[in-house]
C-alpha positions as CSV (number, residue, x, y, z in Angstrom):
1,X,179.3,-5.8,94.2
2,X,176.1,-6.1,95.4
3,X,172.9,-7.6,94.6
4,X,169.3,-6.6,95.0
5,X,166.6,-9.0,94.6
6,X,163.1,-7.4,94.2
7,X,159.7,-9.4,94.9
8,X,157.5,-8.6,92.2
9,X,154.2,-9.5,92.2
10,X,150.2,-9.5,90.5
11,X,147.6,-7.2,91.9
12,X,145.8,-10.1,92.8
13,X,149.4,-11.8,94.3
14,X,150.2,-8.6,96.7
15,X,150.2,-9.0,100.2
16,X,148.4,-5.6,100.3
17,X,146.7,-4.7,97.5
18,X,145.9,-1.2,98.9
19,X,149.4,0.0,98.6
20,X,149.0,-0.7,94.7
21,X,145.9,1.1,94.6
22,X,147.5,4.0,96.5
23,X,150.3,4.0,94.3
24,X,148.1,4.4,91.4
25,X,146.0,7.5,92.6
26,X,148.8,9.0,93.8
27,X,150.6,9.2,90.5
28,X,148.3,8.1,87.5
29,X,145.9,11.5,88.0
30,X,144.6,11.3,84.4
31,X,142.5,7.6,84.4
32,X,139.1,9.7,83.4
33,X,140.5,12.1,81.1
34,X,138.9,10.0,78.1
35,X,135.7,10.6,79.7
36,X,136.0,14.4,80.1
37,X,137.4,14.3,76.3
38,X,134.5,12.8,75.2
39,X,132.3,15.0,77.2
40,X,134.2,18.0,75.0
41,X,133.4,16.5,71.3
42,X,129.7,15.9,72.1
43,X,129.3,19.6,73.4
44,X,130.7,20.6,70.3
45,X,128.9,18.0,68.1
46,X,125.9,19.2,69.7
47,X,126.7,22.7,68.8
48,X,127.0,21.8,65.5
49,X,123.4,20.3,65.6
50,X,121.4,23.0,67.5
51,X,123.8,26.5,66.7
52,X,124.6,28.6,68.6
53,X,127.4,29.2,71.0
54,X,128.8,27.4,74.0
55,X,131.4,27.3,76.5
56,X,132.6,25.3,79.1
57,X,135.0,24.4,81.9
58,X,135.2,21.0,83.0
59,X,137.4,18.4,84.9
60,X,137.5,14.9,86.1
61,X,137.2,16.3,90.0
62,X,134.3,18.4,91.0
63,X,134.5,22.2,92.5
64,X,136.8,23.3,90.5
65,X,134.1,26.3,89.3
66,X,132.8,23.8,86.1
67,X,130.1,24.3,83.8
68,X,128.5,23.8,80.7
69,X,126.4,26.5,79.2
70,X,124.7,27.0,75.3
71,X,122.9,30.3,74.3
72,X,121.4,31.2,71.3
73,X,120.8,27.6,70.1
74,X,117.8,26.5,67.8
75,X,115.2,24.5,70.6
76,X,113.3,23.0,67.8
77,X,116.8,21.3,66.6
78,X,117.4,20.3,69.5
79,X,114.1,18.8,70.2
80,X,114.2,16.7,67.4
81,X,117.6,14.9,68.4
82,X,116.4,11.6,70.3
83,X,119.6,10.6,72.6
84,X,118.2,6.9,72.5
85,X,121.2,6.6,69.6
86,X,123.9,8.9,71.1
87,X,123.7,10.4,67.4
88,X,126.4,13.1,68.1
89,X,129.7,11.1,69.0
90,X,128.0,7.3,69.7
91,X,129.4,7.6,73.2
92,X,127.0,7.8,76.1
93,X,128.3,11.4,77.3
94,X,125.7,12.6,74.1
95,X,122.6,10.9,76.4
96,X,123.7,13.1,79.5
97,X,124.5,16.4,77.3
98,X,120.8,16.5,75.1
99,X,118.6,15.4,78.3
100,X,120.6,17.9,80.4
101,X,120.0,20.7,77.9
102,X,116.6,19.9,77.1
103,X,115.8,19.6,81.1
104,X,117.6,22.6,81.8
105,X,120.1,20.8,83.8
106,X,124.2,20.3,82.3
107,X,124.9,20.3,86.1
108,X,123.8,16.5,85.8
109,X,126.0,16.3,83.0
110,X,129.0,17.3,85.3
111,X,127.5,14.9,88.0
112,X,127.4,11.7,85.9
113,X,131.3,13.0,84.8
114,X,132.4,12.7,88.6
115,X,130.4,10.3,89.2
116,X,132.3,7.8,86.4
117,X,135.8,9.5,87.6
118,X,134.6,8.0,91.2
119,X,134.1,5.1,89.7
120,X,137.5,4.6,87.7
121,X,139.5,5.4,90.9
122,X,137.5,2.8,93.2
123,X,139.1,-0.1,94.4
124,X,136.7,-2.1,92.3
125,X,137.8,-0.6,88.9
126,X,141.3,-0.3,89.8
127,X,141.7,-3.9,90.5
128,X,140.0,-4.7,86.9
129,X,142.4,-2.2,85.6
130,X,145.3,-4.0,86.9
131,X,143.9,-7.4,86.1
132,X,143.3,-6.9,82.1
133,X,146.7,-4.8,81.9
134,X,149.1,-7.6,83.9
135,X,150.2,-5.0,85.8
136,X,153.2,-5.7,88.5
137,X,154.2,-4.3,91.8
138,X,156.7,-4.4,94.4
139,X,156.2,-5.1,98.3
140,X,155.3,-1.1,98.7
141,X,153.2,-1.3,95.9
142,X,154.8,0.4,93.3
143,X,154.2,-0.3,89.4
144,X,156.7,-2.0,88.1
């Protein structure tokens, strides 16, 4: 018989917190997917709004051959939406989507999206992450 013991430890316990955060890019791939979700229900909110048709293809990473388009869409409905209210979903993503369509420019939109994915795989975020969940890890930095 034998018997294994295993060190198990906090994010903020680890002798090397990096390994965690490695551990967690390398396998968790999907930490933004809420935000491209969200992107998806206030393109189609919008459509709702302003008629028309749209299409897309988005992801959390960039260069991947995204976009955002609307043709056909009624400008005077969409100039009287006010994104000071996010009045298509309430979440922030229906800011970035009117002001990007009334200034000509859902490539921002994408931006903003990679930009928050960036954010959500920083050390900074993934440490807060680990924090509110009580996350655990062993020495090579594993979840446990």
């Amino acid at each position: 018989m034998r018997v294994l013991e295993t060190k198990i430890y906090t994010i903020e316990e680890h002798p090397n917190k990096n390994k965690c955060f490695d551990y967690i890019r390398e396998n968790w791939h999907d930490l933004n997917q809420h935000s491209v979700d969200e992107v998806i229900e206030s393109i189609k909110n919008l459509s709702n709004v302003i008629g028309g048709y749209y299409d897309y293809s988005i992801s959390q990473v960039p260069d991947r051959g995204e976009f955002i388009s609307f043709r056909d869409f009624s400008y005077d409905a969409l100039n009287e939406l006010s994104a000071d209210d996010c009045p298509l979903t309430g979440v922030c993503w229906d800011i970035d989507l009117i002001e990007g369509l009334k200034n000509e420019n859902l490539k921002g939109v994408l931006e903003s999206l990679h930009n928050s994915t960036e954010y959500v795989y920083s050390d900074e975020s993934l440490n807060e992450l680990c924090e509110a969940n009580e996350y655990e890890f062993d020495e090579d930095g594993s979840i446990q």
